[in-house]
C-alpha positions in Angstrom: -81.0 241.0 60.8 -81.2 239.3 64.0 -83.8 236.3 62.6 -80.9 236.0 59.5 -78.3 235.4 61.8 -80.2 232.5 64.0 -81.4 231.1 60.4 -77.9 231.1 58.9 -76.5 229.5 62.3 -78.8 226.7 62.2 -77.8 226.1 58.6 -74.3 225.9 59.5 -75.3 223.4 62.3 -77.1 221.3 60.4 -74.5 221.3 57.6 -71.5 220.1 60.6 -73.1 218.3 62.8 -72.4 214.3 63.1 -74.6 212.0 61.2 -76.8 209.9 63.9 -75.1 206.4 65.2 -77.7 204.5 63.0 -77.0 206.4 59.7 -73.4 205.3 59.8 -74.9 201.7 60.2 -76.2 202.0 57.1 -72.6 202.2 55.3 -71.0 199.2 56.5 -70.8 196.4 54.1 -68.8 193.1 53.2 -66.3 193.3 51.0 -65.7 189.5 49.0 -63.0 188.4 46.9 -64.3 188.2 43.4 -62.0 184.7 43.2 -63.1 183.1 46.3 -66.1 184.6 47.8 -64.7 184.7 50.9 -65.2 188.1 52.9 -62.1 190.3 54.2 -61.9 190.5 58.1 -59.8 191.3 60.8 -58.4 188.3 62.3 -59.8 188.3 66.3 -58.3 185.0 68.5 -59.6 184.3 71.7 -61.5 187.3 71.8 -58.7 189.5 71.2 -58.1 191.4 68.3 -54.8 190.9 66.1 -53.6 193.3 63.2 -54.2 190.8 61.0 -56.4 190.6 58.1 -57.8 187.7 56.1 -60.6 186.5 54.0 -62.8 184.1 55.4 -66.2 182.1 54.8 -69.0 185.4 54.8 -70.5 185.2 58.5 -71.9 188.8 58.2 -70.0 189.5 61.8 -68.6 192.7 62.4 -65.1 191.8 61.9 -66.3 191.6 58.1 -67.8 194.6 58.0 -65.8 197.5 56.3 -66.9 201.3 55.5 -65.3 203.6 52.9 -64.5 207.4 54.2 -63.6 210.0 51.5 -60.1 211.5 52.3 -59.0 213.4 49.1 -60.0 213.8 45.3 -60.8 210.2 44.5 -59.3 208.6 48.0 -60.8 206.7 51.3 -59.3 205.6 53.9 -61.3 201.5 54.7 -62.3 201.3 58.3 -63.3 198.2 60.4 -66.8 198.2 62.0 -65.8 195.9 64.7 -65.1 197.3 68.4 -61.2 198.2 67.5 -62.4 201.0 64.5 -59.3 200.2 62.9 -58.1 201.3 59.3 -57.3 199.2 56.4 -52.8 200.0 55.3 -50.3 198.4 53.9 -47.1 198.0 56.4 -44.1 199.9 56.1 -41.1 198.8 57.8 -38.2 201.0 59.0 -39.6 203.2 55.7 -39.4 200.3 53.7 -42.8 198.8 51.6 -43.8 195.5 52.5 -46.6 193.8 50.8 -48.6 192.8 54.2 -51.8 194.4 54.6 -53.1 194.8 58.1 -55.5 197.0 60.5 -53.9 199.9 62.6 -54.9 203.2 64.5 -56.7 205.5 62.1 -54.2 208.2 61.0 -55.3 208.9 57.5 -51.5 208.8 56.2 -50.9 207.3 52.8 -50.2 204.0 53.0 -54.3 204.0 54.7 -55.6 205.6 51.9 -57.1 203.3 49.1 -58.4 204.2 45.6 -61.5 201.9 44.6 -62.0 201.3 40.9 -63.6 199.5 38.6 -62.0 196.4 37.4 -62.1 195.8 33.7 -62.6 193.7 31.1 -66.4 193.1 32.1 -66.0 191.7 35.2 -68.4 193.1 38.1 -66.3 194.6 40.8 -63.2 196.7 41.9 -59.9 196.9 42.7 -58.0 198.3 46.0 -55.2 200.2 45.3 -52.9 201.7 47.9 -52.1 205.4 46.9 -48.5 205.4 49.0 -47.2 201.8 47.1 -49.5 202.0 43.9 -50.2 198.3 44.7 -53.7 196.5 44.5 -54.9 194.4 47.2 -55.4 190.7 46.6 -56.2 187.5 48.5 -53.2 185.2 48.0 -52.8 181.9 45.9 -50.1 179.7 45.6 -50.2 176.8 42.9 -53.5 178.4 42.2 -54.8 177.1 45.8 -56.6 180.1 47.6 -55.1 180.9 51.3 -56.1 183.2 53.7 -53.5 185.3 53.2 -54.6 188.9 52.1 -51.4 191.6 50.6 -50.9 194.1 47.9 -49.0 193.2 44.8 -48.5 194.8 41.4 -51.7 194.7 39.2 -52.1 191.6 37.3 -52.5 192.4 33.8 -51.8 189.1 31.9 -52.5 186.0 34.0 -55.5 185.6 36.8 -56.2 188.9 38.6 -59.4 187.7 39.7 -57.9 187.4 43.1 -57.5 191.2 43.3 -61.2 192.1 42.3 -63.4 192.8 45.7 -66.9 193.3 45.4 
């Protein structure tokens, strides 16, 4: 009985302990605008970071890397690698929606949680929708010149929605 209960405890341990630092490593990844190419990042200046978020030219740098975490049937919550570990949400003022998109303190609450899905009509990649707004995440164009600018809109379903395909 006693040899079960040692076998059946290092089960358990094996089954809830944390994955080594260099398995997590292996998770990160860029995350492009189908439109663009350009990579989504937090915005650092001066060596410090910002909340901001942005696509930029790929540099591979760990302000562009991004990992996905399960949270729910369907869910993740979209961390940062960088030093901050901050998650991907979309802003909420005063309990209002906005449409900016920025990194924050990891908290797991709806507007951080993202469902990824396949984008359609036989284009390679996915989409970013916020669960709390039901918005997809998009880099911005205006006159049909790319910016910077990263947000969440409504999904695109009869002009260009490349701009809210990642991949």
């Amino acid at each position: 009985m006693r040899r079960f209960a040692i076998a059946l405890a290092t089960m358990a341990a094996l089954f809830v302990a944390p994955a080594p630092a260099s398995a997590a490593e292996d998770y990160w990844h860029s995350t492009l605008n189908w439109r663009s190419t350009k990579c989504l990042e937090q915005v650092w200046v001066s060596g410090a970071e910002t909340t901001d978020v942005q696509v930029a030219t790929c540099t591979g740098g760990d302000s562009q890397l991004w990992a996905s975490t399960r949270v729910g049937t369907g869910y993740v919550v979209v961390t940062i690698k960088n030093k901050s570990g901050k998650c991907l949400e979309q802003s909420y003022v005063d309990g209002a929606e906005t449409t900016t998109v920025k990194v924050a303190e990891c908290t797991g609450a709806t507007n951080q949680q993202w469902e990824i899905y396949q984008a359609e009509y036989y284009v390679t990649g996915y989409f970013l929708k916020n669960i709390n707004s039901g918005k997809r995440l998009q880099q911005n164009y205006v006159n049909d010149v790319a910016t910077p600018t990263v947000n969440v809109a409504a999904a695109n379903v009869w002009g260009d929605y490349r701009n809210q395909i990642w991949r």
